[in-house]
Structure formats: structure tokens, C-alpha cells
N, C-alpha and C positions, 0 to 999 in steps of 0.2 A: 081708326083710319089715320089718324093726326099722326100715332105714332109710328105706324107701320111708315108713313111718308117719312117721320123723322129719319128713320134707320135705314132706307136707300137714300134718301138725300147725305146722312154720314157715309153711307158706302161706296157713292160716286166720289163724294170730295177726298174720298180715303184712296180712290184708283188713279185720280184727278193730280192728286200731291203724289201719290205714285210714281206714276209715269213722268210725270215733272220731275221730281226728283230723281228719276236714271236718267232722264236727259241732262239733265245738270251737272249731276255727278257720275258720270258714264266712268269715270277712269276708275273708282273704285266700288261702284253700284252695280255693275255688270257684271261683274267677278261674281258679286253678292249672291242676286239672281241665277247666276249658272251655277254655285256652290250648293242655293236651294236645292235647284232642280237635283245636282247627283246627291245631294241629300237623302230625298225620296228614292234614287236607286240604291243607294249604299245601307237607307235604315234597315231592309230586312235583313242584310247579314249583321249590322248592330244588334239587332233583335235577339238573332238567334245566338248570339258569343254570348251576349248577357244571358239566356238561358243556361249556358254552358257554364255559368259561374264568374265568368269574365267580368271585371269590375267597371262601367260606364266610358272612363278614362279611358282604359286600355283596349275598348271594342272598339271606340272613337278612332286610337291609333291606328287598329288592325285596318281598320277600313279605309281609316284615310292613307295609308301604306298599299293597301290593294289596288285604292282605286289609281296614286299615282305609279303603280306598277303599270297596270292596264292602258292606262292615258301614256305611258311613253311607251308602252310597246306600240299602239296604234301613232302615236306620232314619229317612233325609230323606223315603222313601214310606208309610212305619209313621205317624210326626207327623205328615205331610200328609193323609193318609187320615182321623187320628183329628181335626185339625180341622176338616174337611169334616163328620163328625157332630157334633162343638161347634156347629157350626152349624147345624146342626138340634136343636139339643138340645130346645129350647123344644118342638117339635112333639110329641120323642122320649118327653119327663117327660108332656107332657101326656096322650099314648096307654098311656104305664105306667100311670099314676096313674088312668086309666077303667078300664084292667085290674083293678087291685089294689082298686077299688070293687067291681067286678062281681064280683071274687071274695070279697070278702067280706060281701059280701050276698049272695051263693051259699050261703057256710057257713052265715051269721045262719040262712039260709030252710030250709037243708037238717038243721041241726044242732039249730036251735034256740037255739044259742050269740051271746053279743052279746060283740065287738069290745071295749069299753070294761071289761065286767064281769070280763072275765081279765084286765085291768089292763094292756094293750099298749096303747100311744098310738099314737092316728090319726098318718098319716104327715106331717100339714103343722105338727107341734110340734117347735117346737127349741130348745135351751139354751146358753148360750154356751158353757160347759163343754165340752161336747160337740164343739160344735167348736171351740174350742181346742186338745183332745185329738188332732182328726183331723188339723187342720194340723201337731200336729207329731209323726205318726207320715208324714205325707206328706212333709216334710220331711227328715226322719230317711230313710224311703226310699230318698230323692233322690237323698241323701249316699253312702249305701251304693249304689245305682247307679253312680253316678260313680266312686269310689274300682274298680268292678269294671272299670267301663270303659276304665280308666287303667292298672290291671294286668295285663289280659288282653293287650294289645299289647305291653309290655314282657315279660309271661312266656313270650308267644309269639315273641319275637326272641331269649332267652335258651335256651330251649330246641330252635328250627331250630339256633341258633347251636354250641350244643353238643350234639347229638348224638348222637356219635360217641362223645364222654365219659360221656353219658348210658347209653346204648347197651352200651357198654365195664362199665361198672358192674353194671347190670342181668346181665348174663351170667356176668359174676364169679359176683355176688353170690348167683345162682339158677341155676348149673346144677348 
């Protein structure tokens, strides 16, 4: 009994520092986490190259080449798609912006309440501040996009790559 406790009371603190440790280290802990997971998509074709004679290294490569083939094709159709409504943007803002009139002269009529007297600004007021502020959390973003995008292929080569050492560990470490 004692030690059955011991080994969920280690496997809470071990989910515990887990989770704690992607919150903490989110910029490069998250990459990690999602390199895991296409880990487990990518290892049955590592499987099957290394059947094929293919050397550990080199099934590592095919796959981590596959999958960031696959990853920008679905992101070359992601940016394409979201230009094609850039291009409509014009029509898009214009049908929000009748919307968000008719709703708020819905309230005004139904509430009795006026828009300006709670002190919320009409939506066609804007400050430079403001956006200054927004470019450079877009920016900031960006950055942080990028850097994930960069580390998920390399932590996902490092990982089909090892394993077995990986593997070997984990078992040690928790049976």
C-alpha cells in the first residue's frame, strides 16, 4: 500500500512540475509538447523506412522532411484562403459595422441606454497609441510564432531520432 501511494504521489509531482514547467517555459516547452505529439504521427513511417533498411538518422530526416512538407502545404492553403478574405475585407468591415449599428441602437431602443453616456467610443475612433501598442504585440507574435516554428522540426528530428534512448529512460525511470 505504502508503496503503491509512493508512485502516484511521484506521478502527480512529476505532472505537477510538468505543467509548471510549460507554463514557465512556454516559448520553448510548447514547441517540445507539439513536436511530441507529431512524434507519435510520424513514428509509424520511421518504423516502416527502418524496415526498409533505412538507417535511424536518415528515417528521422525523411520524416521530419515529410512532415514539414505537409505542415506548409496546410499552412500555403491556411494564408491563401486568409488572403482571399483580405480581399474582401472592405465588404466584410462594412457588414460588421451595419451590424454593430443595428445592435446598438437595438440596446439604445430596448434599454434605454445611450452608447456614448457609458463612456465606450464609437467604433470609428482611433489613437495612435493604440496602435502602436497593437503593432507591436503583432509583432511580438510573429516572433514567437516563428521561433515555434523553427523548433518543432528540430525537436521533432531529435526526438524520432532518439527514441529508443528516450524510451529506455522513461521505463527505467517509471516502472
Amino acid at each position: 500500500m505504502e508503496n503503491s501511494l509512493q508512485k502516484y504521489t511521484t506521478f502527480l509531482l512529476f505532472v505537477t512540475l510538468l505543467i509548471t514547467g510549460l507554463i514557465v517555459g512556454e516559448q520553448l516547452m510548447v514547441p517540445f509538447a507539439w513536436s511530441f505529439l507529431f512524434a507519435f504521427v510520424m513514428h509509424p513511417l520511421c518504423d516502416f523506412l527502418e524496415r526498409k533498411k533505412f538507417s535511424r538518422a536518415s528515417a528521422a530526416v525523411f520524416s521530419t522532411l515529410v512532415f514539414c512538407v505537409v505542415g506548409g502545404a496546410i499552412f500555403f492553403f491556411l494564408v491563401y484562403e486568409a488572403v482571399n478574405i483580405i480581399k474582401e475585407e472592405a465588404t466584410l468591415y462594412e457588414k460588421v459595422k451595419i451590424g454593430i449599428d443595428q445592435l446598438t441602437s437595438s440596446v439604445e431602443r430596448t434599454f434605454g441606454l445611450s452608447i456614448q453616456a457609458l463612456g465606450i467610443a464609437p467604433s470609428g475612433t482611433s489613437n495612435m497609441g493604440g496602435i502602436i501598442g497593437w503593432i507591436a504585440k503583432q509583432i511580438d507574435k510573429l516572433s514567437k510564432n516563428l521561433v515555434t516554428l523553427t523548433l518543432i522540426p528540430m525537436y521533432l528530428f531529435f526526438i524520432l531520432n532518439y527514441r529508443a534512448l528516450i524510451t529506455r529512460f522513461t521505463l527505467q525511470k517509471f516502472s
